[in-house]
PyMOL CGO cylinders between C-alpha atoms (Angstrom):
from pymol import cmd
from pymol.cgo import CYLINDER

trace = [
    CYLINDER, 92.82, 62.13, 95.81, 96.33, 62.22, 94.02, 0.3, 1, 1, 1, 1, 1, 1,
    CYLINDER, 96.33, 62.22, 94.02, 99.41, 63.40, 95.00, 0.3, 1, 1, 1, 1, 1, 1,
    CYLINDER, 99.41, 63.40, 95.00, 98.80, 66.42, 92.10, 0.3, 1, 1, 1, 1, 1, 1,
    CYLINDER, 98.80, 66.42, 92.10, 102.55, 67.94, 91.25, 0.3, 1, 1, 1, 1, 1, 1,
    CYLINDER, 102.55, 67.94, 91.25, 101.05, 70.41, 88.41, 0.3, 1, 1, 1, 1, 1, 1,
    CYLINDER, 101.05, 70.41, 88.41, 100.78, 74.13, 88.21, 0.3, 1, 1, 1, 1, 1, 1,
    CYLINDER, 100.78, 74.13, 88.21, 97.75, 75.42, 86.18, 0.3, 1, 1, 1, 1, 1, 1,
    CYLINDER, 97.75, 75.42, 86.18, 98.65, 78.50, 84.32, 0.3, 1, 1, 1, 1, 1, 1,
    CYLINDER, 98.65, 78.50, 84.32, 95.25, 80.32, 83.36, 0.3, 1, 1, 1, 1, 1, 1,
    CYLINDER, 95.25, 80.32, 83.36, 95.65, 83.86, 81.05, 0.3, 1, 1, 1, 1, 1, 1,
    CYLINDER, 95.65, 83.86, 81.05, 93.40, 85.71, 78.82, 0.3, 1, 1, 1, 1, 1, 1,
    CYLINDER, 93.40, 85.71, 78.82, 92.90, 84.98, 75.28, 0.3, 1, 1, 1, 1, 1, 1,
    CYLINDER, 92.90, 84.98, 75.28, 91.02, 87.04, 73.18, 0.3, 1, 1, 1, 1, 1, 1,
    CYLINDER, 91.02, 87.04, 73.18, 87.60, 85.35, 71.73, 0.3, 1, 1, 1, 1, 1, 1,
    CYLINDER, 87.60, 85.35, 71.73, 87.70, 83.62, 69.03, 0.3, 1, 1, 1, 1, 1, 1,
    CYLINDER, 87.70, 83.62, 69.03, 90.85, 82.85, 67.74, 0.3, 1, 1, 1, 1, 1, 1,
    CYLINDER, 90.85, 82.85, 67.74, 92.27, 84.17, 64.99, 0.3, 1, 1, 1, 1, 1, 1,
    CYLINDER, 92.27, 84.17, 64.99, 93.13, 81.26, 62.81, 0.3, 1, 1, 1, 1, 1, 1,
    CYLINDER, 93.13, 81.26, 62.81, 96.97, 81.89, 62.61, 0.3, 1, 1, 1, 1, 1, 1,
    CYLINDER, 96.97, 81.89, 62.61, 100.05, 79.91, 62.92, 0.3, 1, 1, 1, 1, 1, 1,
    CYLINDER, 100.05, 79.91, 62.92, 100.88, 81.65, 66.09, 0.3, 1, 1, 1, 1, 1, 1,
    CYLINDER, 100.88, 81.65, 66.09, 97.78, 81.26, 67.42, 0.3, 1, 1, 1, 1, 1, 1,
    CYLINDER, 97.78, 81.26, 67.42, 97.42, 82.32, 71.15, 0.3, 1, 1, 1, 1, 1, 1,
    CYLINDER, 97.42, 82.32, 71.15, 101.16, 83.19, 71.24, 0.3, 1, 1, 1, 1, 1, 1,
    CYLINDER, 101.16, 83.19, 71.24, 100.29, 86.63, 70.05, 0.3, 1, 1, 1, 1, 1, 1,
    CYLINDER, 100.29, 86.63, 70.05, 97.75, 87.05, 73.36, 0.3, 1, 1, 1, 1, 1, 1,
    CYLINDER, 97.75, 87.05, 73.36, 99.14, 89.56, 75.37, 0.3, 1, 1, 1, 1, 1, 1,
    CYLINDER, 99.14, 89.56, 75.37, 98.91, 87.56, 78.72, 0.3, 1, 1, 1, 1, 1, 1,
    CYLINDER, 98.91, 87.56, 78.72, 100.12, 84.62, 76.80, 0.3, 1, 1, 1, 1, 1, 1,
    CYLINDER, 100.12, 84.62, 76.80, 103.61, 85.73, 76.94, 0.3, 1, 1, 1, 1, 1, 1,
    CYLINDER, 103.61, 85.73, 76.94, 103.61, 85.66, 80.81, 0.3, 1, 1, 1, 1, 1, 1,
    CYLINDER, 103.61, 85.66, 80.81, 102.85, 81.57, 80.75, 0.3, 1, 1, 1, 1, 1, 1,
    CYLINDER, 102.85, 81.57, 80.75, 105.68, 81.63, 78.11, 0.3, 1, 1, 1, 1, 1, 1,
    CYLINDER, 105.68, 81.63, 78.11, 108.03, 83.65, 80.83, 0.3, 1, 1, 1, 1, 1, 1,
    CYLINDER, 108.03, 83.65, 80.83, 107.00, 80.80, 83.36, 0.3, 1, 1, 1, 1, 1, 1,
    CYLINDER, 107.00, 80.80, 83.36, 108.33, 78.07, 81.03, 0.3, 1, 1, 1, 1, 1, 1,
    CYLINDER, 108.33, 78.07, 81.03, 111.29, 79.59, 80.44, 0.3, 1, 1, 1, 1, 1, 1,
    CYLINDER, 111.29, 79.59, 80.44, 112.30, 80.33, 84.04, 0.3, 1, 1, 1, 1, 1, 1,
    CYLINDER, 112.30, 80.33, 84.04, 111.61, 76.55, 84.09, 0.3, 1, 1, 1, 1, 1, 1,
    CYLINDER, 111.61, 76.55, 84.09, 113.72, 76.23, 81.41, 0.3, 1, 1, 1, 1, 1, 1,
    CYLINDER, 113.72, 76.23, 81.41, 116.99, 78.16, 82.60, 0.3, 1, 1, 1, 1, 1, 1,
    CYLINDER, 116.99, 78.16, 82.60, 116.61, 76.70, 85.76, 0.3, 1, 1, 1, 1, 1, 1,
    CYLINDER, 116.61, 76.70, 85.76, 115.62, 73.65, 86.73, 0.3, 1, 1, 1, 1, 1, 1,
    CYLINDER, 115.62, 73.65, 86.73, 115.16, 73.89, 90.11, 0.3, 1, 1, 1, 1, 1, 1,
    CYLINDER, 115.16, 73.89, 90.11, 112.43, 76.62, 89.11, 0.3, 1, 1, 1, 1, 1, 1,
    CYLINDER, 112.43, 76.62, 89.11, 108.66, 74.67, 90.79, 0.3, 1, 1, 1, 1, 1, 1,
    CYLINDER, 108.66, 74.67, 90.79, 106.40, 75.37, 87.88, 0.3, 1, 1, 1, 1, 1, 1,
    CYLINDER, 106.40, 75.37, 87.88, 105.17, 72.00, 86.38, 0.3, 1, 1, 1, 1, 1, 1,
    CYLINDER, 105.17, 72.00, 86.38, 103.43, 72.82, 83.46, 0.3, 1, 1, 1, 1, 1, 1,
    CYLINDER, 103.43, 72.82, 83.46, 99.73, 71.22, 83.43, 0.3, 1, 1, 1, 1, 1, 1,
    CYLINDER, 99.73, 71.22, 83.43, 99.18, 72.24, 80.01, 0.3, 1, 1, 1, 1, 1, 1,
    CYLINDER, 99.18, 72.24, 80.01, 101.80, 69.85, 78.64, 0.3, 1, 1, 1, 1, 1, 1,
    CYLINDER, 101.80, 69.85, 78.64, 99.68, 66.96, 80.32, 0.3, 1, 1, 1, 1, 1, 1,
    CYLINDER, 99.68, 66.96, 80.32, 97.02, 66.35, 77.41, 0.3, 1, 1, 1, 1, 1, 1,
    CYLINDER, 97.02, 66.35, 77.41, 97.09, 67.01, 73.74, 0.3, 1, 1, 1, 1, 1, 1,
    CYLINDER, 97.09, 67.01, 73.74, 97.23, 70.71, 72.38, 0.3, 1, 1, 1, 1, 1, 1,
    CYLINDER, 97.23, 70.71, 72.38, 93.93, 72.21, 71.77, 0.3, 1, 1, 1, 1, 1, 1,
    CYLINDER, 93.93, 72.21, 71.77, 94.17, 74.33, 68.30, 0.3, 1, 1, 1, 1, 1, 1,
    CYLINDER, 94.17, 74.33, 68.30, 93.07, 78.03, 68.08, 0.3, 1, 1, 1, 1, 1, 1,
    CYLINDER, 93.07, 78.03, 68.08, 89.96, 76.74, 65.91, 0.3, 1, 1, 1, 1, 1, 1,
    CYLINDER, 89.96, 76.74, 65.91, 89.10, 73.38, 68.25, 0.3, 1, 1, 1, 1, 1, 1,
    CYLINDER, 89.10, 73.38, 68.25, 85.18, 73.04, 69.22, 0.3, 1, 1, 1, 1, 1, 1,
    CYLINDER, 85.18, 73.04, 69.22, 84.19, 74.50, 72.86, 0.3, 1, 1, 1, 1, 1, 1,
    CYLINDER, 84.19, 74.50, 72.86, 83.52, 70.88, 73.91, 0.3, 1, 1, 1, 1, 1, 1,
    CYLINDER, 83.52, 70.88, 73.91, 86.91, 69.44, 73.11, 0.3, 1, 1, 1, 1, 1, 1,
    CYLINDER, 86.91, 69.44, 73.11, 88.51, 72.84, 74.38, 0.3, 1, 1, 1, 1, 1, 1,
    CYLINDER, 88.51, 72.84, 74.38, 86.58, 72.60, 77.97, 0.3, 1, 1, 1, 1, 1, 1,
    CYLINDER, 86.58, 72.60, 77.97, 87.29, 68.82, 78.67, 0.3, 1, 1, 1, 1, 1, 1,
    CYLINDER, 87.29, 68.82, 78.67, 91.20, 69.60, 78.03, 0.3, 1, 1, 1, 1, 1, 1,
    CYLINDER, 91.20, 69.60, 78.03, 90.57, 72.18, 80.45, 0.3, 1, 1, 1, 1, 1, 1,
    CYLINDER, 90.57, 72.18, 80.45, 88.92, 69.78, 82.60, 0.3, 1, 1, 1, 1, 1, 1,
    CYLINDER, 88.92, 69.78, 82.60, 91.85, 67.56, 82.65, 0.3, 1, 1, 1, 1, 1, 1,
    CYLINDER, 91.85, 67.56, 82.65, 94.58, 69.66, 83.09, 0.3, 1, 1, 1, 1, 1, 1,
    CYLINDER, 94.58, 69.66, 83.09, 92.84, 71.22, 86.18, 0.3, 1, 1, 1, 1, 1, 1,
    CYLINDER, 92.84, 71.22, 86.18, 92.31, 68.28, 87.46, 0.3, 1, 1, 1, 1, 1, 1,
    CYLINDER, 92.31, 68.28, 87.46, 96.11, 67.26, 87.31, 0.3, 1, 1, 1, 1, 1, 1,
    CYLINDER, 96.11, 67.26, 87.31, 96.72, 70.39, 88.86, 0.3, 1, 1, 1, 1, 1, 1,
    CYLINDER, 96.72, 70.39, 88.86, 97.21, 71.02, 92.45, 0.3, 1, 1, 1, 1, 1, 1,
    CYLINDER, 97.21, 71.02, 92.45, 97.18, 75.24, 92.28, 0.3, 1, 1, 1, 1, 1, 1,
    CYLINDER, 97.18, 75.24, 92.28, 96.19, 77.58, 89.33, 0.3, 1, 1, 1, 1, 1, 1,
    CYLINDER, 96.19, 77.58, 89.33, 98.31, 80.84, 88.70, 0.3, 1, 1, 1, 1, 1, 1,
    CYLINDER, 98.31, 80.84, 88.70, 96.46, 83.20, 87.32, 0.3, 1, 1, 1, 1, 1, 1,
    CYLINDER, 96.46, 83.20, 87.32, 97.96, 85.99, 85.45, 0.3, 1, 1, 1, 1, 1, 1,
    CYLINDER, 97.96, 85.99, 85.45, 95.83, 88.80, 86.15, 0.3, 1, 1, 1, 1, 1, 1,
    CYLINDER, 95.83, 88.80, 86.15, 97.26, 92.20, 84.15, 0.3, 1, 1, 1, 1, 1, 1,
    CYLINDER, 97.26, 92.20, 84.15, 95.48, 95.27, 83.08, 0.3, 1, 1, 1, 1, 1, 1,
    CYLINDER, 95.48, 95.27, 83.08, 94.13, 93.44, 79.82, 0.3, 1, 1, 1, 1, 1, 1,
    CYLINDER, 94.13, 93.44, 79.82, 92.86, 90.80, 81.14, 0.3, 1, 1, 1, 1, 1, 1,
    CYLINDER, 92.86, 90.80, 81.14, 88.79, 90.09, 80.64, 0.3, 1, 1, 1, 1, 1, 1,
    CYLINDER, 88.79, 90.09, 80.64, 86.07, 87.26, 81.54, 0.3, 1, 1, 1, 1, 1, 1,
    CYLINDER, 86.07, 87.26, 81.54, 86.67, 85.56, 78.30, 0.3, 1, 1, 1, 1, 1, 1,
    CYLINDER, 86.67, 85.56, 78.30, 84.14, 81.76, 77.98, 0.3, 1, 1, 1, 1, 1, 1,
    CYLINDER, 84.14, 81.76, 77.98, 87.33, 79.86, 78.26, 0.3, 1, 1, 1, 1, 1, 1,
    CYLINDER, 87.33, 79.86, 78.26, 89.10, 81.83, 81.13, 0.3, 1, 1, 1, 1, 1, 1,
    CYLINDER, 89.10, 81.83, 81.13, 85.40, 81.85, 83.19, 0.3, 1, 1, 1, 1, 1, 1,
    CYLINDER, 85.40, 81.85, 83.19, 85.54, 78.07, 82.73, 0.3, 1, 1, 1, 1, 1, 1,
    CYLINDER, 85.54, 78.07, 82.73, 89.30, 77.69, 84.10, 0.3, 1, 1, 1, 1, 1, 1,
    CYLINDER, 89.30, 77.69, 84.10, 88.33, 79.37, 87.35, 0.3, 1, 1, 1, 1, 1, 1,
    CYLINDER, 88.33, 79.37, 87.35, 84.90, 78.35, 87.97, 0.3, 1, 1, 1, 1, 1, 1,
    CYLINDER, 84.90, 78.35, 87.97, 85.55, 74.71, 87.33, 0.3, 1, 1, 1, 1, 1, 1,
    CYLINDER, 85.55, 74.71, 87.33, 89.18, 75.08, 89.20, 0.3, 1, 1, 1, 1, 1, 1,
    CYLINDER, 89.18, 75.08, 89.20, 88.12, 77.33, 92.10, 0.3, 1, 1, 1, 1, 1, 1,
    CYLINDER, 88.12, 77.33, 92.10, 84.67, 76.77, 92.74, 0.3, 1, 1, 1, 1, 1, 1,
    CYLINDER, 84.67, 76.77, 92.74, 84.23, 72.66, 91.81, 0.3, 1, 1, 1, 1, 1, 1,
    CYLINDER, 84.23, 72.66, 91.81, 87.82, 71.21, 92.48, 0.3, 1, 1, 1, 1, 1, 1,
    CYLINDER, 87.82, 71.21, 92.48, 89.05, 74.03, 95.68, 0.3, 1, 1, 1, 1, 1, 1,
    CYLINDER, 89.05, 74.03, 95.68, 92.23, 74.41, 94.12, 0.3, 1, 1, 1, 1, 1, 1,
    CYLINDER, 92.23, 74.41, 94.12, 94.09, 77.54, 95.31, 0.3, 1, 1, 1, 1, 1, 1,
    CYLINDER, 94.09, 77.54, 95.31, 95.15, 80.21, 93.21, 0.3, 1, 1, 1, 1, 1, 1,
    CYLINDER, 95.15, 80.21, 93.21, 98.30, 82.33, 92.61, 0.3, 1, 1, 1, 1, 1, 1,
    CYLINDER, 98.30, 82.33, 92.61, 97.66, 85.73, 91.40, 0.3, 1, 1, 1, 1, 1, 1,
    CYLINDER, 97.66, 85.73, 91.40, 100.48, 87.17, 89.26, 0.3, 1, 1, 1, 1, 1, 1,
    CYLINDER, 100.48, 87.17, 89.26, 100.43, 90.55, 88.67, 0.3, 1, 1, 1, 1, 1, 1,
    CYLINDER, 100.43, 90.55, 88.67, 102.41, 91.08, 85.42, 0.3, 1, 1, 1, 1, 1, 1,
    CYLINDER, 102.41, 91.08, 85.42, 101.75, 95.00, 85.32, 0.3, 1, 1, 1, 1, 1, 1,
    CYLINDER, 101.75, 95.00, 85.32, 103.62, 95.30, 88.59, 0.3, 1, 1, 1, 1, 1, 1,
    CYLINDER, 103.62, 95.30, 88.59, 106.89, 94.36, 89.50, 0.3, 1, 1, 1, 1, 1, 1,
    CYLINDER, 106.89, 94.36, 89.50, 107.15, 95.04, 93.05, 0.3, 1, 1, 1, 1, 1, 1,
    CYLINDER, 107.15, 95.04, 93.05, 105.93, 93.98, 96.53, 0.3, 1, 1, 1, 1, 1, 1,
    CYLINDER, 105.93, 93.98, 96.53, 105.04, 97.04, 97.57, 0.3, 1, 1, 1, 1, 1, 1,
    CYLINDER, 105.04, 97.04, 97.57, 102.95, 97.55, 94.41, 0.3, 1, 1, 1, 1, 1, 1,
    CYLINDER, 102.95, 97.55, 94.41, 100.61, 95.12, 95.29, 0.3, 1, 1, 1, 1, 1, 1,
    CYLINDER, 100.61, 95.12, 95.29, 100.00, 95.50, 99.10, 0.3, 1, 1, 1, 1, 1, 1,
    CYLINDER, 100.00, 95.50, 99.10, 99.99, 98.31, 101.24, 0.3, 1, 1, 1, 1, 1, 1,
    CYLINDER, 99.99, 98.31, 101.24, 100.37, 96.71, 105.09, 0.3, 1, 1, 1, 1, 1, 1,
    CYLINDER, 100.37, 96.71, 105.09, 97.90, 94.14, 105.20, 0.3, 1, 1, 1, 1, 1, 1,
    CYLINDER, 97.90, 94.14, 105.20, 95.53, 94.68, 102.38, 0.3, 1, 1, 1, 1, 1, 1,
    CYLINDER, 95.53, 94.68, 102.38, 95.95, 94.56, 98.26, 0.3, 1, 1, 1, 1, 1, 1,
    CYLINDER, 95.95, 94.56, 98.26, 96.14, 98.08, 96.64, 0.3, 1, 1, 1, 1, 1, 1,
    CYLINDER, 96.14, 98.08, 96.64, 93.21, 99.82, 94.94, 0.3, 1, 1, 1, 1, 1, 1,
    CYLINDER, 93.21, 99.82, 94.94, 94.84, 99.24, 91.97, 0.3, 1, 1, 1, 1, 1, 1,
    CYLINDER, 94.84, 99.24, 91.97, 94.61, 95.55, 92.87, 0.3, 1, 1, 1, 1, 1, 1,
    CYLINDER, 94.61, 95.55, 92.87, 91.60, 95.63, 93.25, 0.3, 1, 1, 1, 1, 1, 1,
    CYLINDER, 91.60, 95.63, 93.25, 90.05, 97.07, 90.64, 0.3, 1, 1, 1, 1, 1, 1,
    CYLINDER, 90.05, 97.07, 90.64, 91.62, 94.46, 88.22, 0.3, 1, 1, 1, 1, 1, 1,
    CYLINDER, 91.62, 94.46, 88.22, 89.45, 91.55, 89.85, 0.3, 1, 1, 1, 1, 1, 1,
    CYLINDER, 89.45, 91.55, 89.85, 86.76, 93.73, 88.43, 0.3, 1, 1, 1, 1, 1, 1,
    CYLINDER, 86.76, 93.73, 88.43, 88.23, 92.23, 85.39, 0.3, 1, 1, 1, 1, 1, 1,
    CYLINDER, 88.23, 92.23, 85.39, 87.48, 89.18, 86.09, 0.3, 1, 1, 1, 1, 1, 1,
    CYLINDER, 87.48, 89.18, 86.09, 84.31, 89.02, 87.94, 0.3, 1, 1, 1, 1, 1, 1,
    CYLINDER, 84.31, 89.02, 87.94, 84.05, 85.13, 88.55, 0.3, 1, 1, 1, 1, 1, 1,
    CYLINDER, 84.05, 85.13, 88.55, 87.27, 85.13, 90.49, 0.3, 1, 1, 1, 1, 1, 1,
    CYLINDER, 87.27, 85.13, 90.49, 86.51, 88.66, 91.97, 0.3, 1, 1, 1, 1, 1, 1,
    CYLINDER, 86.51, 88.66, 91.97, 83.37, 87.42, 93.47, 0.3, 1, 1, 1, 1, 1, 1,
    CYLINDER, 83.37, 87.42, 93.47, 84.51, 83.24, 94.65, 0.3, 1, 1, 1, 1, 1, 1,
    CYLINDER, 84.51, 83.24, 94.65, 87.96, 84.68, 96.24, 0.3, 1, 1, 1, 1, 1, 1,
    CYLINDER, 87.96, 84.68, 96.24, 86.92, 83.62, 99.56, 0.3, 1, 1, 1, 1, 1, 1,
    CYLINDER, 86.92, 83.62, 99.56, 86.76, 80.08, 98.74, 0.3, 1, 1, 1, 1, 1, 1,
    CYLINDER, 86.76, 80.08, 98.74, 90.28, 79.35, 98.29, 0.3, 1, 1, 1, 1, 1, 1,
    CYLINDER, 90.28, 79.35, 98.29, 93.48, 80.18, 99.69, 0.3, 1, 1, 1, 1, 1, 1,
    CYLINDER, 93.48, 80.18, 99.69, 94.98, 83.07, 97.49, 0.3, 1, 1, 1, 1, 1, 1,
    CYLINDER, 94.98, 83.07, 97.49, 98.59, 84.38, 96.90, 0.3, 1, 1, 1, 1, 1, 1,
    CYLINDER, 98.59, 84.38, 96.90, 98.87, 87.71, 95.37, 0.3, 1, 1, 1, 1, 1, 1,
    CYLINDER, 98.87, 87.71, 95.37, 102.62, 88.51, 93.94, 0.3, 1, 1, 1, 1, 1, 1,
    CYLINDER, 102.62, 88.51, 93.94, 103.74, 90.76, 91.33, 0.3, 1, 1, 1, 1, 1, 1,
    CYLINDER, 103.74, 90.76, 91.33, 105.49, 89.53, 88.04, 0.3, 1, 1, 1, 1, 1, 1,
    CYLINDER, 105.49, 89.53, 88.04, 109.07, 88.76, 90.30, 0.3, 1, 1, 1, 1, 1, 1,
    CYLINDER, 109.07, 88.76, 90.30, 110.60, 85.44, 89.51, 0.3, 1, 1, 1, 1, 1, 1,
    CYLINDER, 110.60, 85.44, 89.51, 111.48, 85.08, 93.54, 0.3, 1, 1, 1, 1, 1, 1,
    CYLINDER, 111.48, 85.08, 93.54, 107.78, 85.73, 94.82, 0.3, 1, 1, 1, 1, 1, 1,
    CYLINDER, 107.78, 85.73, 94.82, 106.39, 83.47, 91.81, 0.3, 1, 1, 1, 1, 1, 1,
    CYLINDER, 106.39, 83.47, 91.81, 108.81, 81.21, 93.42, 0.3, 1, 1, 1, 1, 1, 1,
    CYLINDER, 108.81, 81.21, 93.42, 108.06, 81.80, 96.61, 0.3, 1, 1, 1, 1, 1, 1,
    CYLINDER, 108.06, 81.80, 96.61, 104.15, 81.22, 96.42, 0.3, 1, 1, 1, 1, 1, 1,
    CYLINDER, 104.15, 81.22, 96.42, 104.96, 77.68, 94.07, 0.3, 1, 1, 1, 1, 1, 1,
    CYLINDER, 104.96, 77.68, 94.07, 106.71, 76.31, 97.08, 0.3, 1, 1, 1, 1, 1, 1,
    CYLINDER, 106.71, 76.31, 97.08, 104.43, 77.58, 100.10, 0.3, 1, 1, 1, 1, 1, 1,
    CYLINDER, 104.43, 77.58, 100.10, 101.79, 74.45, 100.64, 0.3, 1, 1, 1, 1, 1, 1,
    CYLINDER, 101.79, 74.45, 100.64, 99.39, 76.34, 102.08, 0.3, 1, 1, 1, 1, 1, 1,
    CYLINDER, 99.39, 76.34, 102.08, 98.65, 77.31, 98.17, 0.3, 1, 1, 1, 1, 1, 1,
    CYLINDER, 98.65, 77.31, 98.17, 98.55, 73.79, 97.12, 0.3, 1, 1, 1, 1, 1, 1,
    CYLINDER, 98.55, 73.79, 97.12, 95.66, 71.60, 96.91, 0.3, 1, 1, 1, 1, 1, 1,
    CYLINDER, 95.66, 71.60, 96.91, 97.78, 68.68, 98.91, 0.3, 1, 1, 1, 1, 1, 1,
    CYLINDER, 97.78, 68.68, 98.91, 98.69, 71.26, 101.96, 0.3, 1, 1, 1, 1, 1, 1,
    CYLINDER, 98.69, 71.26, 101.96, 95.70, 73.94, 101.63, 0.3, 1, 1, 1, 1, 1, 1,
    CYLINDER, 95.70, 73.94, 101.63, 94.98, 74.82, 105.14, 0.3, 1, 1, 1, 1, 1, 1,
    CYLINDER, 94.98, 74.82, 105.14, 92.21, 78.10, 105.50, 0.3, 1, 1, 1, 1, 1, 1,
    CYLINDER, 92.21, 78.10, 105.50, 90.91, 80.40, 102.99, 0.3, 1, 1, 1, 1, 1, 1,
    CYLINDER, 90.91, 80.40, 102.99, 92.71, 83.51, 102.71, 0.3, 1, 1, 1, 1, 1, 1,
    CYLINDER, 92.71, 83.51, 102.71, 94.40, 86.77, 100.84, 0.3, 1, 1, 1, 1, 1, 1,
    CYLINDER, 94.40, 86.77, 100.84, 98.21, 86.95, 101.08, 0.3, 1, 1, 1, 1, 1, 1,
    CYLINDER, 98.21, 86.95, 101.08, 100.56, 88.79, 99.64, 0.3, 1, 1, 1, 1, 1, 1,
    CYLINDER, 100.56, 88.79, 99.64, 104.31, 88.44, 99.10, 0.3, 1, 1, 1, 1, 1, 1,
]
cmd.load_cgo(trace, "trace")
């Protein structure tokens, strides 16, 4: 296997597109992915490396087959997915695809970002993820239910844990050690 250097960034977009010119930018959890590039882009040093800037663009009104296999390629670029994971979030074709092909067929370790929380604290109480927490994998029942298979950070929407997570190994594919839940 590769040395893989890229950070998957998988968010909900609402099915299907509308044919505009700003396309998924007006997705709600879009505009998190757009907050990780532009930590990248104030700051160098920032460790997001953006697998979606790997292959061509996929349009808003691009076939499903064309759309999975640039899925398919990314992800496999990718050592670690982050996973924005907010209140609107749903189990959209394209976001299923993203996690069962990431998680379940390539292993690759997952960052949960939390954008409706801000804190710590508002994710984890001791040892284990809030109720709150959760309840939003509900969500998202593919990930909800293949959790176990993969080493999982869970941080809220906090520049220094996002940061924090992107450099730990252990939520890598090239360092991965055991499956587990852990919070910042």
């Amino acid at each position: 296997m590769a040395n893989r250097i890229y950070n998957y960034a998988a968010f909900y977009v609402k099915e299907p597109f509308k044919e505009t010119n700003l396309g998924a930018n007006l997705a709600h959890d879009f505009v998190y992915y757009n907050t990780l590039r532009m930590w990248k882009g104030a700051d160098s040093s920032f460790p997001f490396y953006d697998a979606h800037g790997t292959t061509y663009q996929v349009r808003d009104g691009s076939l499903w087959s064309t759309l999975k296999y640039r899925l398919h390629e990314r992800l496999d670029n990718s050592k670690n997915i982050i996973l924005f994971l907010s209140s609107n979030t749903r189990q959209s074709d394209a976001l299923k695809e993203e996690i069962d092909y990431g998680m379940c067929t390539l292993g690759l370790p997952v960052i949960v970002v939390y954008p409706d929380y801000s804190l710590n604290t508002s994710i984890a109480d001791g040892s284990d993820q809030r109720q709150c927490i959760k309840d939003l994998w509900d969500n998202l029942p593919i990930f909800r239910d293949n959790m176990s298979s993969v080493p999982t950070a869970h941080v809220p929407m906090n520049k220094e844990f996002v940061m924090k997570a992107l450099n730990d190994s252990d939520f890598s594919i090239n360092g991965k050690t055991k499956n587990y839940r852990w919070c910042y």
